[in-house]
DRENLO-138434 format. One record per residue: residue in one letter; y, z, x of N, C-alpha, C in turn. Coordinates in Angstrom, 3 decimals. Atoms other than C-alpha are relative to their C-alpha. Example, Ala and Ser with C-alpha at 12.3 -4.5 7.8 and 13.67 -1.06 7.14 Angstrom:
# residues 2
+------+----------+----------+----------+----------+----------+----------+----------+----------+----------+
: resn :  n_north :     n_up :   n_east : ca_north :    ca_up :  ca_east :  c_north :     c_up :   c_east :
+------+----------+----------+----------+----------+----------+----------+----------+----------+----------+
:    A :   -1.190 :    0.000 :    0.890 :   -4.500 :    7.800 :   12.300 :    1.200 :    0.000 :    0.900 :
:    S :   -1.190 :   -0.060 :   -0.820 :   -1.060 :    7.140 :   13.670 :    1.090 :    0.730 :   -0.770 :
+------+----------+----------+----------+----------+----------+----------+----------+----------+----------+
END
This chain:
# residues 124
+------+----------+----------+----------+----------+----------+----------+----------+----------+----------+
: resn :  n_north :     n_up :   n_east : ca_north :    ca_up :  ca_east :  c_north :     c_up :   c_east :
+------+----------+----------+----------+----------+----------+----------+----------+----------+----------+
:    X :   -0.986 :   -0.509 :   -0.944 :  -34.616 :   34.474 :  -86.384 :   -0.024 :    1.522 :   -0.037 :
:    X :   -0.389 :   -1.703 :   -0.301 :  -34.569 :   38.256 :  -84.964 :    1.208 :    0.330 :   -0.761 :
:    X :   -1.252 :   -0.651 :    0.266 :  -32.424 :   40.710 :  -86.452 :    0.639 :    0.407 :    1.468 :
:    X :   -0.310 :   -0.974 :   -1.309 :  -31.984 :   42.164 :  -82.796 :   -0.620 :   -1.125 :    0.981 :
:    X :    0.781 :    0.578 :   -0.952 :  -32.849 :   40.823 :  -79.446 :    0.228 :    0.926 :    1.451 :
:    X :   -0.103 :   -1.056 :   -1.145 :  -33.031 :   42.330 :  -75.821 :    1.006 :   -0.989 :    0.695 :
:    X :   -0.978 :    0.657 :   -1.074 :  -30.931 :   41.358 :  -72.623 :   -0.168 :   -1.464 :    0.092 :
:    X :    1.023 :    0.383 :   -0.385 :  -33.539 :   39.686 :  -71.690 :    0.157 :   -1.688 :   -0.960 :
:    X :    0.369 :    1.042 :    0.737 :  -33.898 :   37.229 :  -74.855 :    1.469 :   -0.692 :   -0.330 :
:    X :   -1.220 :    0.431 :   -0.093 :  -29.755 :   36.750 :  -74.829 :   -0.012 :   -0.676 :    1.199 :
:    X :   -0.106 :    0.932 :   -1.044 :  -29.751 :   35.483 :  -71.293 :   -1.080 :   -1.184 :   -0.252 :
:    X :    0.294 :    1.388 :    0.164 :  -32.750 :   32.826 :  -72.080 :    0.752 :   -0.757 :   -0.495 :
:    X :   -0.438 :    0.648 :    1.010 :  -30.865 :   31.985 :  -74.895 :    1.128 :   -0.851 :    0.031 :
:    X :   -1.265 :    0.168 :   -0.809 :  -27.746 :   31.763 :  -73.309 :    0.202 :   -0.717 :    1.284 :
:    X :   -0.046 :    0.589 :   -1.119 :  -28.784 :   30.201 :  -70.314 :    1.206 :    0.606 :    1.216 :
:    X :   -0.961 :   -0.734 :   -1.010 :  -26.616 :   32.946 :  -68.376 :   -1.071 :    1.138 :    0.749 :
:    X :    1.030 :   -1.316 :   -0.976 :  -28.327 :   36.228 :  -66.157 :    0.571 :    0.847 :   -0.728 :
:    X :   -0.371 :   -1.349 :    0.658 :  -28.610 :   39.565 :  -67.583 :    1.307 :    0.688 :    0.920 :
:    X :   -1.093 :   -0.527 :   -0.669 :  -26.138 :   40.416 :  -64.913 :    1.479 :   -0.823 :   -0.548 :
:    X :   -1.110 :    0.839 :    1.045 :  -23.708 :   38.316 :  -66.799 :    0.525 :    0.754 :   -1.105 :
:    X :    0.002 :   -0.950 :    1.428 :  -24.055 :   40.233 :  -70.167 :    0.164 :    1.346 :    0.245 :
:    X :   -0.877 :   -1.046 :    0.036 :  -23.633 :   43.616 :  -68.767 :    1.338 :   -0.372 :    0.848 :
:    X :   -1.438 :    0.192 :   -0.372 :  -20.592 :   42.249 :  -66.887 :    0.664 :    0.060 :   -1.486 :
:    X :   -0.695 :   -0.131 :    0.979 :  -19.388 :   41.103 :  -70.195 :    0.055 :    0.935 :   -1.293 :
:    X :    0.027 :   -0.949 :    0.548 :  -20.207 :   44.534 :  -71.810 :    0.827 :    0.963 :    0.827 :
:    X :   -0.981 :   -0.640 :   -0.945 :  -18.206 :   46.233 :  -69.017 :    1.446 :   -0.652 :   -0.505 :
:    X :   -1.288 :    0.343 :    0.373 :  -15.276 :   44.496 :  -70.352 :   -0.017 :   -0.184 :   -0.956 :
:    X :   -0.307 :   -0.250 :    1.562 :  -15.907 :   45.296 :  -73.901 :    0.195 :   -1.218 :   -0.981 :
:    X :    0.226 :    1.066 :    0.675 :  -16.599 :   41.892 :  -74.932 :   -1.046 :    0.114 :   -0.933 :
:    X :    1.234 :   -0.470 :    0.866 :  -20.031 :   43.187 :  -76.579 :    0.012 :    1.170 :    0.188 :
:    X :   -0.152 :   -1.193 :    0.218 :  -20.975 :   46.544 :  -77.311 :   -1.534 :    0.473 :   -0.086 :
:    X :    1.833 :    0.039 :   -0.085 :  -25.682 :   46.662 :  -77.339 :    0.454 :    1.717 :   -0.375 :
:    X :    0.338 :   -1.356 :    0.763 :  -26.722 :   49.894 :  -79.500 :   -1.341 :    0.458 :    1.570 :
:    X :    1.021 :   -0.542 :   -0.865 :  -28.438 :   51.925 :  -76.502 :   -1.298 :    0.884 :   -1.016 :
:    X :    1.266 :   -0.305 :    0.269 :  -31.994 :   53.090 :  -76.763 :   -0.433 :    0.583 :    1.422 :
:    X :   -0.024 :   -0.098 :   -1.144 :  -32.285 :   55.242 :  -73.695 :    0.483 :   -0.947 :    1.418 :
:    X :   -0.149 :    1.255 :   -1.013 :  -32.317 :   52.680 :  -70.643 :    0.298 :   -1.213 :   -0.810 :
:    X :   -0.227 :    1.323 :    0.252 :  -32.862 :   49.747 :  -73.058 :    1.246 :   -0.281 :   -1.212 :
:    X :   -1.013 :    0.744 :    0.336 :  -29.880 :   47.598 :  -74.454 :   -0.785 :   -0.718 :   -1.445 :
:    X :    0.537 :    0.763 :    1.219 :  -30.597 :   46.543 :  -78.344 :    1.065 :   -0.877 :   -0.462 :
:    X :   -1.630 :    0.937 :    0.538 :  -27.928 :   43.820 :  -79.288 :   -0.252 :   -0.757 :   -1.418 :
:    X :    0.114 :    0.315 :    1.417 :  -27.557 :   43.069 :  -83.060 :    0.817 :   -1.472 :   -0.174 :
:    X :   -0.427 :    1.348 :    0.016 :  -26.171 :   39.997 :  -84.959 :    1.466 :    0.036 :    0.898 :
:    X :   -1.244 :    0.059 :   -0.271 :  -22.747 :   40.975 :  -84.150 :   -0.007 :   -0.318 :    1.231 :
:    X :    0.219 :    0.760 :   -1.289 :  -23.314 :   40.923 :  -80.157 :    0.092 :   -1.754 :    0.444 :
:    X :    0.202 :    1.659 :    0.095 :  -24.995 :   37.569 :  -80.607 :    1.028 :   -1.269 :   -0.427 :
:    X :   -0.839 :    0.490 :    0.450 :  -21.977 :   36.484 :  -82.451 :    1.140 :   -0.338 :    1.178 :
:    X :   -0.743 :    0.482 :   -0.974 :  -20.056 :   37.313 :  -79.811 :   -0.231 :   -0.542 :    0.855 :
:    X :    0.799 :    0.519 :   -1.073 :  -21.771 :   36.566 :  -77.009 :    0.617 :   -1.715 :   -0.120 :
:    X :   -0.202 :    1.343 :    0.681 :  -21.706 :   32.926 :  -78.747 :    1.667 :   -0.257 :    0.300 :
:    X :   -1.844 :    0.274 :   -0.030 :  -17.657 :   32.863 :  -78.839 :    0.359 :    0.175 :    1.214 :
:    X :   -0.637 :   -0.118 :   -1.213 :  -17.341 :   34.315 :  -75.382 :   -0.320 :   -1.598 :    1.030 :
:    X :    0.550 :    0.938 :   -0.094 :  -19.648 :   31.455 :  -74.407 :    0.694 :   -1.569 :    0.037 :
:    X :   -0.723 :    1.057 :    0.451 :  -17.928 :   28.854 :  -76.418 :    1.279 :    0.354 :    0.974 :
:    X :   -1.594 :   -0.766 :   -0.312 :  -14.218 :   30.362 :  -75.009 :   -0.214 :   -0.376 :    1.626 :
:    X :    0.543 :    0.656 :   -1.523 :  -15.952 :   29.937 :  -71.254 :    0.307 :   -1.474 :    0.685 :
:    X :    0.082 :    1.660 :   -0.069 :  -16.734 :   26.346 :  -71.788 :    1.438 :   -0.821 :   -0.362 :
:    X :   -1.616 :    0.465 :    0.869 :  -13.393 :   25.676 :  -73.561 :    0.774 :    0.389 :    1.736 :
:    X :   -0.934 :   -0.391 :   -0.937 :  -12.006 :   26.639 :  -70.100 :    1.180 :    1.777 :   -0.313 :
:    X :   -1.160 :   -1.457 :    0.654 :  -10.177 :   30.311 :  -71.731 :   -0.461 :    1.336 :    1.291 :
:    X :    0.036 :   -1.561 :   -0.521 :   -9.898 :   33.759 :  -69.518 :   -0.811 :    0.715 :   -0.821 :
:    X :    0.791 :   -0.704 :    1.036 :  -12.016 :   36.486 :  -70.738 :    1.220 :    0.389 :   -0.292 :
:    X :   -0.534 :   -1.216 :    0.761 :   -9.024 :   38.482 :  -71.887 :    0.759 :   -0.971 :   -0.944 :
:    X :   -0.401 :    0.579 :    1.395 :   -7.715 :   35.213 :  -74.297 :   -1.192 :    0.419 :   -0.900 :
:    X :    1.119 :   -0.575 :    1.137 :  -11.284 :   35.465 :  -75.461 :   -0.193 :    1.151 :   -0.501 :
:    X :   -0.400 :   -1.366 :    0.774 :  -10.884 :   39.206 :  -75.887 :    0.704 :   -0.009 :   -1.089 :
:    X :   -1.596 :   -0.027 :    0.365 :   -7.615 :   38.573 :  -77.309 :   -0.763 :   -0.631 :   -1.596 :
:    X :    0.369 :    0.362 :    0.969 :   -9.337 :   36.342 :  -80.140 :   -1.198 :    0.469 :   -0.692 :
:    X :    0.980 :   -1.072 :    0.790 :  -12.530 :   38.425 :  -80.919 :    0.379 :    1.023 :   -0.284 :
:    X :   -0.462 :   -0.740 :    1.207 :  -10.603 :   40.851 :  -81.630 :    0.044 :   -0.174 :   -1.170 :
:    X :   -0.363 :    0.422 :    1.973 :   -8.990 :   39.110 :  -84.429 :   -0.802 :   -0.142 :   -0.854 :
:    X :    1.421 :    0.185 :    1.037 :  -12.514 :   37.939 :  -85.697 :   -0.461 :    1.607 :   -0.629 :
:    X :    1.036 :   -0.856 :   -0.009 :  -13.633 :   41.444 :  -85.707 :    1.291 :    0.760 :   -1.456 :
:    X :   -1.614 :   -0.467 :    0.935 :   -9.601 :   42.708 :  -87.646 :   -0.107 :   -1.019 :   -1.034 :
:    X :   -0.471 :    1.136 :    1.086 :   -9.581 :   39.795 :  -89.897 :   -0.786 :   -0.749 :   -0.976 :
:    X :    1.656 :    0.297 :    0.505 :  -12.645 :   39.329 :  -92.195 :    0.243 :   -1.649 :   -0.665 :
:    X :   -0.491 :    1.206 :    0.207 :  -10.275 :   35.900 :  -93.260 :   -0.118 :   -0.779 :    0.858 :
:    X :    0.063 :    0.941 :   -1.243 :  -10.476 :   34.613 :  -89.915 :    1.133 :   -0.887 :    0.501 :
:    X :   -0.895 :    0.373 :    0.047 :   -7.418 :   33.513 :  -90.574 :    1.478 :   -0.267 :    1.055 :
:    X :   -0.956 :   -0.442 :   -0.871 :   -5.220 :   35.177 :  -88.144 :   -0.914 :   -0.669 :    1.553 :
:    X :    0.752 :    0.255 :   -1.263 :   -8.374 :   34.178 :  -85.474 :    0.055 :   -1.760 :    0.038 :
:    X :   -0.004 :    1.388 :   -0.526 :   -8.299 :   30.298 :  -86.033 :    1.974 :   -0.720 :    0.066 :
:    X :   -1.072 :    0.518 :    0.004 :   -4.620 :   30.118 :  -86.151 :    0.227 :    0.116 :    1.588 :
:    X :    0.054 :   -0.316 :   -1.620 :   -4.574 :   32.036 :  -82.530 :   -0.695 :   -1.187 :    0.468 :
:    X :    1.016 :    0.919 :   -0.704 :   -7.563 :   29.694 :  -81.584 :    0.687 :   -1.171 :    0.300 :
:    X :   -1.038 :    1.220 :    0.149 :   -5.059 :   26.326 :  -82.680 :    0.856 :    0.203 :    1.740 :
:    X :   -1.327 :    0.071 :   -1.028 :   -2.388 :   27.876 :  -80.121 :   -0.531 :   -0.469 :    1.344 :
:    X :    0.665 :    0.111 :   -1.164 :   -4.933 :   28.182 :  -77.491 :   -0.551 :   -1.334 :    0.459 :
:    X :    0.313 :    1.469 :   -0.065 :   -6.323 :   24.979 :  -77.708 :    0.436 :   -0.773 :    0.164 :
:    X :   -1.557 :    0.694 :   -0.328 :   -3.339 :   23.230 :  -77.797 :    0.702 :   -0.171 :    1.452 :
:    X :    0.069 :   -0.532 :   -1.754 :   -2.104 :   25.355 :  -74.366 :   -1.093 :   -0.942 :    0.845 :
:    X :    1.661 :    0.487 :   -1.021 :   -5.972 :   24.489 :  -72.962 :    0.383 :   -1.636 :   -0.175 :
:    X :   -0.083 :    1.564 :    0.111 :   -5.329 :   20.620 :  -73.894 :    1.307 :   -0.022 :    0.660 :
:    X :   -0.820 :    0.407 :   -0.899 :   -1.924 :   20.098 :  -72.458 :   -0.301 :    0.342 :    1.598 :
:    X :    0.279 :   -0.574 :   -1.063 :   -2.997 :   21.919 :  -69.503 :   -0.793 :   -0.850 :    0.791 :
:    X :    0.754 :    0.676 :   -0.974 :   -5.832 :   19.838 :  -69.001 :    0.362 :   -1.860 :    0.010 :
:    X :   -0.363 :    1.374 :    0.244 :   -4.163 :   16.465 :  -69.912 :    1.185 :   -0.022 :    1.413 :
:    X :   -0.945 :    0.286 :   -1.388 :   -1.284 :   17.348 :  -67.225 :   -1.377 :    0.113 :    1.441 :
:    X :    0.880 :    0.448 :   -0.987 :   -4.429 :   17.907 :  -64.538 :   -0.274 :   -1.009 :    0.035 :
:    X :    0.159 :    1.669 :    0.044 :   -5.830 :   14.493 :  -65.773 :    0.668 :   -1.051 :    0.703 :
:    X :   -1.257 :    0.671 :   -0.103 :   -2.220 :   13.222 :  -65.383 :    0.030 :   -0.622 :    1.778 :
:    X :   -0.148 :   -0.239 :   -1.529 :   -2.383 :   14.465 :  -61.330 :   -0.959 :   -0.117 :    0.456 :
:    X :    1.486 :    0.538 :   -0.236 :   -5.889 :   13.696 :  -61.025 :   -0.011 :   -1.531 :    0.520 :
:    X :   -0.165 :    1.127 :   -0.382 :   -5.196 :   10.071 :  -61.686 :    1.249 :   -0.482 :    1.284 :
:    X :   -1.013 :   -0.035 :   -1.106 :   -1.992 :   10.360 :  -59.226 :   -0.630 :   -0.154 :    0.933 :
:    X :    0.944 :   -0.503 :   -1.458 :   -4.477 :   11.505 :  -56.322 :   -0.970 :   -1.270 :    0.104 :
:    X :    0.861 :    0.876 :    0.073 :   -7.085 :    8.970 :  -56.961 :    0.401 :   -1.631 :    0.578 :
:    X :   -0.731 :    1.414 :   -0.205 :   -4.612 :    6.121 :  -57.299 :    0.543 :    0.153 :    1.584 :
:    X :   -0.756 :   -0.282 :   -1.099 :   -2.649 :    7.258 :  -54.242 :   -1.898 :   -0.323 :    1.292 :
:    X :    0.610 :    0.400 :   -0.856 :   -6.368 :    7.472 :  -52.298 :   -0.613 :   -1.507 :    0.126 :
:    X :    0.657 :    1.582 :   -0.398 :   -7.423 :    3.964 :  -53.294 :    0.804 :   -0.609 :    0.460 :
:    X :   -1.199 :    0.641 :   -0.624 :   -4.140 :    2.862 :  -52.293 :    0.169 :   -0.045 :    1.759 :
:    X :    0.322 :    0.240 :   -1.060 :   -5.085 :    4.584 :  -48.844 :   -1.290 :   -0.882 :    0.867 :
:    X :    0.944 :    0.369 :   -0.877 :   -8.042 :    3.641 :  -48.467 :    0.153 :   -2.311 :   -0.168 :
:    X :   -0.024 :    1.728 :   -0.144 :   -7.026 :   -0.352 :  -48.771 :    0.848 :   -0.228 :    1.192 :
:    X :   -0.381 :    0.519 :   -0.898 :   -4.848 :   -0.060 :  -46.499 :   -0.581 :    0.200 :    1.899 :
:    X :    1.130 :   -0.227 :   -1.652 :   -7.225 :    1.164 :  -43.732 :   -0.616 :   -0.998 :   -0.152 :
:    X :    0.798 :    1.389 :   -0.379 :   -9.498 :   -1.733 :  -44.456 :    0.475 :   -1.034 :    0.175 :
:    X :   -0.674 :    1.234 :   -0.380 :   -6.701 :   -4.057 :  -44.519 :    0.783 :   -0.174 :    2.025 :
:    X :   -0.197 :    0.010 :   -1.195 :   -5.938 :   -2.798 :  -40.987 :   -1.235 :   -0.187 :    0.705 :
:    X :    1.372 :    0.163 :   -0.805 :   -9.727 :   -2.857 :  -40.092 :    0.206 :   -1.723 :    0.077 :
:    X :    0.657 :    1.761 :   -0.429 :   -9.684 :   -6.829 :  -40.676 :    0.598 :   -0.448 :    0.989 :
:    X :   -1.125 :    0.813 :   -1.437 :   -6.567 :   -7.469 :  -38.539 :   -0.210 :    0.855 :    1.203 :
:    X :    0.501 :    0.093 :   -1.511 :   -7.866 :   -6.004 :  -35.618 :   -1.304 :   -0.884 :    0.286 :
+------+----------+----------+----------+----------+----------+----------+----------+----------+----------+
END
């Protein structure tokens, strides 16, 4: 494994576009050690990168995920970062259990329409 990698070898890696990664360097999610034009990104980057990633998929805003790499970066215990993480997760799960909730509402409600259109298709 590289100590370092380029834009370039974070977006394969990542399966995102380099236009992705300086977005999320514009908002101080990563930080790449310049080298004139080129972008050198160390473990730490990669680290993050990884969490913003994860935090994405988890459904989170960038600025919760801000909000919690901070703490990783303040808290060499991690302590203060997986307790935050708990809250969030928690939030993110009710959140998506009440969508679920209204999901199945909608669903039920359209099979409900759509029977009764075919039960009017037979009786004509």
């Amino acid at each position: 494994m590289s100590d370092t990698w380029t834009i370039t070898e974070l977006a394969i890696e990542f399966k995102i576009t380099t236009r992705t990664i300086r977005f999320y360097e514009d908002k101080g999610l990563i930080t790449p050690e310049r080298m004139g034009q080129r972008r050198i990104y160390h473990p730490r980057d990669h680290i993050r990168l990884k969490l913003v990633m994860r935090g994405k998929r988890l459904g989170f805003s960038l600025e919760e995920i801000q909000e919690m790499i901070d703490l990783y970066d303040s808290d060499p215990t991690e302590q203060a970062q997986l307790n935050l993480f708990i809250v969030k997760l928690r939030e993110r799960r009710k959140l998506l259990e009440e969508q679920r909730k209204d999901i199945n509402s909608v669903i039920s409600e359209v099979r409900k329409r759509e029977l009764q259109c075919q039960e009017l298709l037979r009786k004509s």
